[in-house]
N, C-alpha and C positions, 0 to 999 in steps of 0.2 A: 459489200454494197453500201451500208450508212457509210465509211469511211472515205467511200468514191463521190458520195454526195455532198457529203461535211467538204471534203476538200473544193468542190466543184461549187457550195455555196458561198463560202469564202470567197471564193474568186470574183462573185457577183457581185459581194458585198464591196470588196477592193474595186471593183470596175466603178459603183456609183460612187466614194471618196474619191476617186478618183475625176469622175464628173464634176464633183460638187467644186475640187479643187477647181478647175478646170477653169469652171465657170466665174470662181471668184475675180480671177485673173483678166477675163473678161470683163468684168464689174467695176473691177480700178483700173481700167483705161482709162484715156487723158479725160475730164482735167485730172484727175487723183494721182496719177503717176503718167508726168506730161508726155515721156517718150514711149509710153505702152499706147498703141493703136490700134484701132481696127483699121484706120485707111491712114498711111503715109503720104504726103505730098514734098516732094523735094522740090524748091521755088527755082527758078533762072532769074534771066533777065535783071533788073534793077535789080532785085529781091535776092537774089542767088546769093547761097551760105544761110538760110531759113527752111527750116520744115514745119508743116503744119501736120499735127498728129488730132485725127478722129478718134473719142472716142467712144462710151456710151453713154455718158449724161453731158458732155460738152466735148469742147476741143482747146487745142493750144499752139503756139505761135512759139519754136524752138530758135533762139542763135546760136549761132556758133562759140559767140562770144559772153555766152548769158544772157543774163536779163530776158527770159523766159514771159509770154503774158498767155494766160490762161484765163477760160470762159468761168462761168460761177457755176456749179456743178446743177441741171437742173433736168428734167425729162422734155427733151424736143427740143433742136434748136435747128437751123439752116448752116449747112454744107453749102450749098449754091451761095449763099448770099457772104460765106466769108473768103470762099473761092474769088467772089466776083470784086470784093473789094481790095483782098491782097495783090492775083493774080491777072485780074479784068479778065477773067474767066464768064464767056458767055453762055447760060442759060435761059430754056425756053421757060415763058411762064409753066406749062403744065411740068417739068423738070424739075423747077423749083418748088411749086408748091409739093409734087410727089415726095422730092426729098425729105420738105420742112414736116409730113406727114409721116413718114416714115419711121422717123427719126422719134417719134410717141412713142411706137410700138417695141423700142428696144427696151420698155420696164419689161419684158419679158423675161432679160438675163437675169436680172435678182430675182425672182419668180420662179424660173426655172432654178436657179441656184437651190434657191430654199425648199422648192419639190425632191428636188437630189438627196439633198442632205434630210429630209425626211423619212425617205426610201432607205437611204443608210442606217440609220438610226432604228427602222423598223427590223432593216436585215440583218442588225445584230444580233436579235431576241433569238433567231435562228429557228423561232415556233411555227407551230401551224399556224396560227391566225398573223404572226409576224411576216413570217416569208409571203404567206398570200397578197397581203396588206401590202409589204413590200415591191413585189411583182406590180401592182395594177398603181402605185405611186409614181415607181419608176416608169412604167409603160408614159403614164400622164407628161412626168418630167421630161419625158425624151419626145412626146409631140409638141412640148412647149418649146421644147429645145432646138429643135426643125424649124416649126413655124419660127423662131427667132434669127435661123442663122441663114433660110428663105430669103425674109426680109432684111438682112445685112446684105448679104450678097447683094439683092436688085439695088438696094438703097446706093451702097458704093462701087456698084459697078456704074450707074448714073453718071455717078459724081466722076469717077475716073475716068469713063469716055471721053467725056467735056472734057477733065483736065488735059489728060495729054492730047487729044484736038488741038486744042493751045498750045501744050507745049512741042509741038511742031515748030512753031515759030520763035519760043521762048526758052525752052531748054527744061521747061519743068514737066519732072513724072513723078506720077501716083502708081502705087501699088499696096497690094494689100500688107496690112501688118501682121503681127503674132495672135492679137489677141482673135482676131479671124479667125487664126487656124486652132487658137485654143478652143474655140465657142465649136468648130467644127469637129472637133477630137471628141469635145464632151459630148457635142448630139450622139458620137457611135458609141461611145463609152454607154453613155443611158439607156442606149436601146440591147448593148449585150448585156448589160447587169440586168437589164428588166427579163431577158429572156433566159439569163443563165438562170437566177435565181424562180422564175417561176417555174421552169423545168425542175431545177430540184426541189422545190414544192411538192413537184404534181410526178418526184420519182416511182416507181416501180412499189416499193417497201410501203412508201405512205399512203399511196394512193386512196385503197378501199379506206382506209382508215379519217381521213378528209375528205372523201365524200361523205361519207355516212353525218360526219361534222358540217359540212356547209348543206346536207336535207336539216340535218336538227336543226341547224339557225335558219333557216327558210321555213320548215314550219313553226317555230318560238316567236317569229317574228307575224306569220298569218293568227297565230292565237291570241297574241297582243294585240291586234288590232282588231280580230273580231271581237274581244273585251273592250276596248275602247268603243268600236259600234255598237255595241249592247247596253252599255252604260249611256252612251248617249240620247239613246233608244228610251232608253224607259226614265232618265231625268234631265231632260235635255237645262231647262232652268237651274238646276243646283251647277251639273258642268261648266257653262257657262258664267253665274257668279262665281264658281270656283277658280276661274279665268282671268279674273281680274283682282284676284287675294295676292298677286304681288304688286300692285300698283303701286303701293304707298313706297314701295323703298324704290322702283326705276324711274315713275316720275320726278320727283324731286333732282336726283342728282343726274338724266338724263338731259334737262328742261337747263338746269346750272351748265352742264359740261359744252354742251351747244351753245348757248348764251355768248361763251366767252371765246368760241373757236376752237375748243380741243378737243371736240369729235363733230364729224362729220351727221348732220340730222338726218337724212336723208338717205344714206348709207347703214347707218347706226337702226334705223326701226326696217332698212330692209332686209339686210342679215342679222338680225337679231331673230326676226319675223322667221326667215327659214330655219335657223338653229332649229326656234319653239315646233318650225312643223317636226323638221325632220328625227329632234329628239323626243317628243309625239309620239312619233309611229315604231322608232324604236325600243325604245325604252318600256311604253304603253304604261306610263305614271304622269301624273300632273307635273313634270322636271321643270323648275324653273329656270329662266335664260334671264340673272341679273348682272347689274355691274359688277365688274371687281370693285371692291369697296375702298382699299386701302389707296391702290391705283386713282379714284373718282376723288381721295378728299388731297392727296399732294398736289395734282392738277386743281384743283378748286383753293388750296391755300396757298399755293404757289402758280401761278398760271402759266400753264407748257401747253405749250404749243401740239397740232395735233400730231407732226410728226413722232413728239417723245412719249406724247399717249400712248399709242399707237405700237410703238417700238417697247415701250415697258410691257403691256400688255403679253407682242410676241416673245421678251425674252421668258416671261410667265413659263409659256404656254413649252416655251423649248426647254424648259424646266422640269415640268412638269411630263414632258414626253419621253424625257431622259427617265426619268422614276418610273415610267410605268412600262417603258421596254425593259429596263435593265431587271424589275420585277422587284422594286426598292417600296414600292406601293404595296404589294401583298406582304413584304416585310412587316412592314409600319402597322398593317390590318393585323395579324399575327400578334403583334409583338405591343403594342399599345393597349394599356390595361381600359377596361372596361368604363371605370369610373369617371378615366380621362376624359373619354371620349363622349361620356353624359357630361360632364363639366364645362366640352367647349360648348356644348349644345345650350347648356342653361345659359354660358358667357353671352351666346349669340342672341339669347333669347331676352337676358336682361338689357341687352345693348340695343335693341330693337326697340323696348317700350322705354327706353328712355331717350332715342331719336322721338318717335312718338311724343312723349311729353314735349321734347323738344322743337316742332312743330305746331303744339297747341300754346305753348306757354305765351308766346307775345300778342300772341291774339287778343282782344277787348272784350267784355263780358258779353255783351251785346253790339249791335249796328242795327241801322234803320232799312227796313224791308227794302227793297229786294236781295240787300245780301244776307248771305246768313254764314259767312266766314267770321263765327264768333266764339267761343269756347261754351257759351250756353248751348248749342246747336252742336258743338261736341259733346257735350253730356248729354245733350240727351240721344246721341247716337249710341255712347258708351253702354246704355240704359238698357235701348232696343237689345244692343251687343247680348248684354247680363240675360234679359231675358228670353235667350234665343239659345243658350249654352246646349242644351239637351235635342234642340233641333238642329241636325248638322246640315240637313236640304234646305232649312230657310235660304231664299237668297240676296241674302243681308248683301252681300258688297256689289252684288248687280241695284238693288233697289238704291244705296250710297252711290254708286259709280253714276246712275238717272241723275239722281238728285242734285248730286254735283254740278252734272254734264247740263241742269237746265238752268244754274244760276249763274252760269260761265260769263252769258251776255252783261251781267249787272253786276260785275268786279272788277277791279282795279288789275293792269298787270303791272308787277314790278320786273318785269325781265328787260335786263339794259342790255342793248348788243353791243358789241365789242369790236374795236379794229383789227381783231388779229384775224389772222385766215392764214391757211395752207400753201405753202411754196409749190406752183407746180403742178397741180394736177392735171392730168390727162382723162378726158373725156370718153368714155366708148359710145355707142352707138345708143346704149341707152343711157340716160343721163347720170352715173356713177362715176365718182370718184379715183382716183389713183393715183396713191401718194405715197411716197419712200419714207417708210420709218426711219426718224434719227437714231441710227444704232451704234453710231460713234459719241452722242451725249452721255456725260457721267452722270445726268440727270435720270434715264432710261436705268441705268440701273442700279440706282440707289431706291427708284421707287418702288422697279420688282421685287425690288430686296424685303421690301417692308410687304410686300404682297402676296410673294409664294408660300409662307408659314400660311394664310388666311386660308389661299386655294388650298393647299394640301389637306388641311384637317377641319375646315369647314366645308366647304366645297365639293371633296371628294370623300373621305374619311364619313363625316359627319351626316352624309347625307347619303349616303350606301346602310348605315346603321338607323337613322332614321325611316327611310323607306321601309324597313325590316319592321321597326315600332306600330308608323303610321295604317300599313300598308299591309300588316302580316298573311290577311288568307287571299288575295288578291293575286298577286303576281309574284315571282321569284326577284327580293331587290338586286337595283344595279352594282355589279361588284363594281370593288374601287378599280380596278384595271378597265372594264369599259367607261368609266364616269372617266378616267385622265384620259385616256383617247381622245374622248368626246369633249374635253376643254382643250386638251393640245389643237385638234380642230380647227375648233370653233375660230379660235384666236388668229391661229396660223393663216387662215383664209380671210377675214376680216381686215386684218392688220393695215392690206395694202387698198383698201379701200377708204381709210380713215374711221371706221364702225368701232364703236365702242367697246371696249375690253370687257369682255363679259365671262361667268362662270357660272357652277349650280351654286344653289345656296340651302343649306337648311332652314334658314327662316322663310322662304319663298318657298320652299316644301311647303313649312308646315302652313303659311297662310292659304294654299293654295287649297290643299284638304280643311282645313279649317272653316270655309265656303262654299264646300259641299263637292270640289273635285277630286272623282276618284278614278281617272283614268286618262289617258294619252289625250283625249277627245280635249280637254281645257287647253291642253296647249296648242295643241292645232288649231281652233278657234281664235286663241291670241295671235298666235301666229299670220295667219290670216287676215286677220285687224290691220295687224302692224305692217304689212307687206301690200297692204292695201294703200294703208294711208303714206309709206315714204313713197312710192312711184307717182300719188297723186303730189305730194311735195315738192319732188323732183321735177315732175311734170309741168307745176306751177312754176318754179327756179327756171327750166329751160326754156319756157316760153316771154320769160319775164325782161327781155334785151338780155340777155349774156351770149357773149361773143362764143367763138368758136372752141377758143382756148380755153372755156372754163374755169377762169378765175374767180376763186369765191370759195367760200365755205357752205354755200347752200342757204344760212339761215338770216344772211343780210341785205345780198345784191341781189333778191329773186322775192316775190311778194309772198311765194309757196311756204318757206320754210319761216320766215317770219310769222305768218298768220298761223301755222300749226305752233311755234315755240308760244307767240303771245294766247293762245286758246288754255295750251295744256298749263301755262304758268298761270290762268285764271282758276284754277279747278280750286275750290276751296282745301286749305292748307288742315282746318281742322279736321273734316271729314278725312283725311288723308292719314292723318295724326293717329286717328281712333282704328283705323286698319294694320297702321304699322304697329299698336297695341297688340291688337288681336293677334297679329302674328306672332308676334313676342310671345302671347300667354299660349299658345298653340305649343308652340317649339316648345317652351318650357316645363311641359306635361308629361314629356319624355321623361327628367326626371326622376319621377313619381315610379320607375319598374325599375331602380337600379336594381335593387333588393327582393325582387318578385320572379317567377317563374316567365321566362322572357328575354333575362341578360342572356347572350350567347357566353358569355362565361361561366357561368352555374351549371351548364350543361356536363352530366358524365357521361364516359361510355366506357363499361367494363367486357370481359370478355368471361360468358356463365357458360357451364357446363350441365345439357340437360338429355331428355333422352334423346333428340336429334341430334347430338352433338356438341361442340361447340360453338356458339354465336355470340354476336354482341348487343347490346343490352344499356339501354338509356335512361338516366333520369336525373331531375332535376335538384340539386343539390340545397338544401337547409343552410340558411344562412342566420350563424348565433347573432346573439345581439352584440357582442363587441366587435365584430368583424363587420355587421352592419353601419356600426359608427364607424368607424376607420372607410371604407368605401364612400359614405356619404359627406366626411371630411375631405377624403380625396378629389370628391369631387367642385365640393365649394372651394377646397384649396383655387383650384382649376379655375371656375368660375370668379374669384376675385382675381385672380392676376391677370386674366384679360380685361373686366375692368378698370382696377386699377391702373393700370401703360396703357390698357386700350391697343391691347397687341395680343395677338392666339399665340404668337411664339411664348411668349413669357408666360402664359396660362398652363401653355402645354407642359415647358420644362418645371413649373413649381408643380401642377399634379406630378408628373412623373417622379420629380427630386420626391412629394410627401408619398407616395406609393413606394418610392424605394427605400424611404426611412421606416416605414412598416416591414417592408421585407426583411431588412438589416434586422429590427427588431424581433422579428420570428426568429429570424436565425439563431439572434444570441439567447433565446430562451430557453430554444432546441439543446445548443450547447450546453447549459446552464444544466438542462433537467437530464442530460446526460451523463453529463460530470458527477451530480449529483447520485443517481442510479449507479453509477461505478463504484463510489467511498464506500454505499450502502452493501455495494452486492457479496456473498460472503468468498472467500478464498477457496475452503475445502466447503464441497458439497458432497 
């Protein structure tokens, strides 16, 4: 029976590669490859020895004789109107405009593309949570894939009627091409892998055994959030300030990334906004939803465009999904010593309060009332800070976050907008974005490149073990395999909206608990905020004269997203300073238990023999003092080499390289004190 299943899952799995292929194929029709089409036109008349190939982001104009002229690769353009000027091909206005509409709604192919290939990827894990996951992705991919190949069909059957109407007269016909019938192969492909593979899911053998697993995660998930309502219940003020203890690191490079065009503002605080709910209610811990950091400063020192944002972002995240299907992430939890992984925590923690300084430092000692963006008014925030240590419910960054929010009117903003904007987007019904990541730029992925070491062992690693610190009698922390999920995600859905590349973070952990949040409730409240305030942005942008096509980035040609950029770029930079501190000295406190009962590596468990039997049997292991120094070296190793490059890769491998030179060093002692014991030991006893 499993071997009837195994074979049958497989098969599922090959049906959606299969899809994914499918639909690539569909994706590079013309212009990208000029004679792959979704509609063929063979010209007559004058024009005769010319074909005009449709495809999903433009079209092109084939000779016989070369010299090929192709459209510029974009979402949406008119069929009718390049019919009517090659072939005087007449359509009605309503024709035309249906077509020129239509012809939006084909970002679905890469959309669906990328849902396929997700599906795949999930159904290779071949697990319970994998195959399930896999099944309802697929299920999705293959209604994205209908509704797409729906509207292909009406879209060029339009166009085709007209055409050959005319070429009655003229000699020219249309009919459909390959990539048609590729898009149409893929819709059934998606829809039998979605159903093989859930069928063998939900086989005969696993059945009870996956139920009993999807009640446990049905009620872990109702216990989470009745702890999140209970905590909110009884300190609604501390959750709340605890709510706004990541401010200091999203606004700053949220407020820059928009500024200059390479995320979308509008898009960026509304999915971000649902992330905060949805990983809230999951998770039932303050998880923060920050920028990728690495990603937020090559875009700010090199300025890219939001497509390569965007696209470095998803290759992150398909990075990061591959690790955590293939089970390369529980590796890494495993197998990464202890010390390391306090090390990136302190790196993150010193590289926070010295952004922080960084932010107060050019400030003037003083200014003249009403502003109070001064470094004296940083001190003495710092002051309050010192004095509040032992009160974790003060709510210090709610009363800072007022304070700020009422001097906004009486500051200066420095935020310059920029001419760049977005190629292309396509409008839905509500005013969002939709934009094709450049995934053909070598820019894309030079920048993940620098940015997946950070996600991997800050992001996910670092803040699965932190939650465990922060967090211990409260809830069971998020393992590293749900935290990469939950970035592959995050990213994966965002991406084509232009929303800014986001991850967890342990410093946005620890400021989060740091201000008194202890539970799902802070983030769903941010969340909330923020999903408030991008549809009011939005709202403002689509009321503001923008045409139909929605050209614009949001934050220039619309008075909405301007007047939220220039608001949040007034919030005083000191008080913002003093928070990204606090966060810093938060995270870094972690620390302080490498050596105490706490590290999950001190943990033993023997197997005793007593009068029930045998059982196993736990306790916390004594740590000498020269082993203490070697772990706490290990881990300041760690900690300066992400200083120093200001890179977690480089921190990572110099802890590991000084943990493995400790190891080596046991070893040869070992040797040593055995060889020695051998010379001594006697011959004849």
């Amino acid at each position: 029976m499993a071997g009837t299943t195994g074979f049958f899952h497989h098969i599922g799995t090959f049906l959606l590669f299969s899809a994914t292929v499918l639909l690539i194929i569909t994706c590079i029709s013309a212009p990208v490859v000029d004679d792959l089409a979704l509609l063929k036109v063979e010209l007559g008349g004058n024009t005769r020895g010319r074909t005009v190939t449709f495809g999903t982001f433009g079209w092109c104009v084939n000779n016989v004789n070369g010299g090929n002229n192709c459209s510029p690769s974009k979402v949406g353009y008119s069929p009718a109107a390049v019919m009517s000027s090659l072939d005087r091909t007449e359509f009605s206005d309503y024709a035309e405009d249906t077509t020129r509409g239509l012809t939006r709604a084909m970002i679905l192919h890469p959309i669906s593309c990328g849902l396929n290939f997700i599906a795949f990827l999930l159904a290779l894990g071949a697990g319970v949570v994998g195959s399930f996951l896999a099944s309802l992705v697929a299920l999705l991919a293959f209604l994205a894939t209908a509704v797409a190949c729906v509207i292909d069909f009406v879209l060029f059957s339009i166009v085709k009627s007209n055409v050959n109407d005319r070429g009655n007269e003229t000699g020219t016909g249309a009919y459909y091409g390959a990539a048609s019938w590729t898009l149409l192969v893929s819709a059934i492909c998606s829809l039998l892998g979605a159903i093989v593979v859930f069928f063998t899911c939900c086989s005969a053998r696993l059945h009870r055994r996956r139920s009993v697993m999807s009640a446990s995660i049905i009620s872990e998930l109702a216990r989470r959030n009745r702890h999140s309502l209970r905590t909110l219940r009884q300190s609604p003020v501390a959750e709340i300030s605890g709510a706004l203890g990541d401010l200091g690191t999203l606004l700053p490079l949220m407020i820059a990334l928009a500024s200059q065009g390479s995320i979308d503002l509008s898009s960026t605080l509304v999915f971000s906004g649902l992330f905060n709910i949805v990983t809230g209610a999951v998770f039932g811990i303050p998880l923060p939803v920050q920028p990728m950091k690495a990603i937020a400063a090559s875009a700010l020192s090199t300025p890219l465009s939001l497509q390569i944002t965007t696209a470095a972002g998803a290759l992150v995240s398909c990075a990061v999904l591959l690790l955590t299907v293939t089970g390369a992430l529980r590796l890494l939890t495993r197998n990464v010593p202890v010390p390391v992984i306090k090390g990136i925590q302190l790196g993150a923690a010193l590289r926070l309060v010295i952004s922080g300084g960084n932010l107060i430092l050019p400030l003037p000692w003083c200014t003249a009332l009403p502003q109070i963006d001064n470094r004296l008014v940083a001190l003495c925030a710092f002051l309050l800070l010192l004095l509040n240590q032992r009160s974790q419910r003060f709510p210090y960054a709610l009363l800072i976050f007022l304070l700020g929010l009422s001097t906004i009117p009486f500051l200066p903003s420095d935020t310059t907008q920029s001419s760049h904007s977005p190629s292309s987007p396509f409008r839905f019904g509500l005013p969002l974005h939709v934009t094709i990541p450049d995934f053909t730029s070598q820019q894309s992925y030079t920048t993940s490149l620098s940015q997946l070491p950070l996600t991997t062992l800050n992001s996910i690693l670092a803040v699965s073990a932190l939650s465990a610190d922060l967090l211990p009698s409260l809830l069971p922390p998020p393992t590293p395999t749900a935290l990469g999920y939950s970035v592959a995600a995050m990213n994966l859905v965002g991406c084509w909206f232009g929303a800014m590349p986001v991850c967890h973070g342990a410093g946005g952990l620890a400021g989060q608990v740091r201000f008194g949040a202890r539970s799902g409730a802070a983030a769903i409240l941010l969340g909330v905020v923020k999903m408030v305030l991008g549809f009011v942005t939005v709202t403002f942008s689509s009321s503001s004269g923008r045409g139909y096509d929605g050209v614009g980035t949001g934050i220039g040609d619309g008075n909405g997203g301007e007047v939220v950029i220039s608001a949040l770029s007034r919030f005083p930079r000191g008080l913002l300073g003093v928070m990204v501190i606090a966060a810093g000295l938060e995270l870094g406190k972690v620390g302080a238990g490498l050596n105490t009962k706490g590290a999950v590596d001190l943990w033993e468990e023997r197997a005793v023999r007593d009068d029930d039997g045998v059982g196993i049997r736990g306790r916390w292991r004594e740590v000498g003092v020269a082993e203490q120094h070697e772990r706490w070296m290990v881990m300041m190793v760690t900690a300066a080499g992400i200083l120093a490059f200001k890179n977690d890769a480089v921190g990572f491998l110099a802890g590991c390289c000084c943990h493995g030179a400790y190891k080596v060093a046991d070893w040869v002692e070992r040797r040593q004190s055995q060889g020695l014991l051998g010379e001594r030991r006697p011959l004849l006893r």
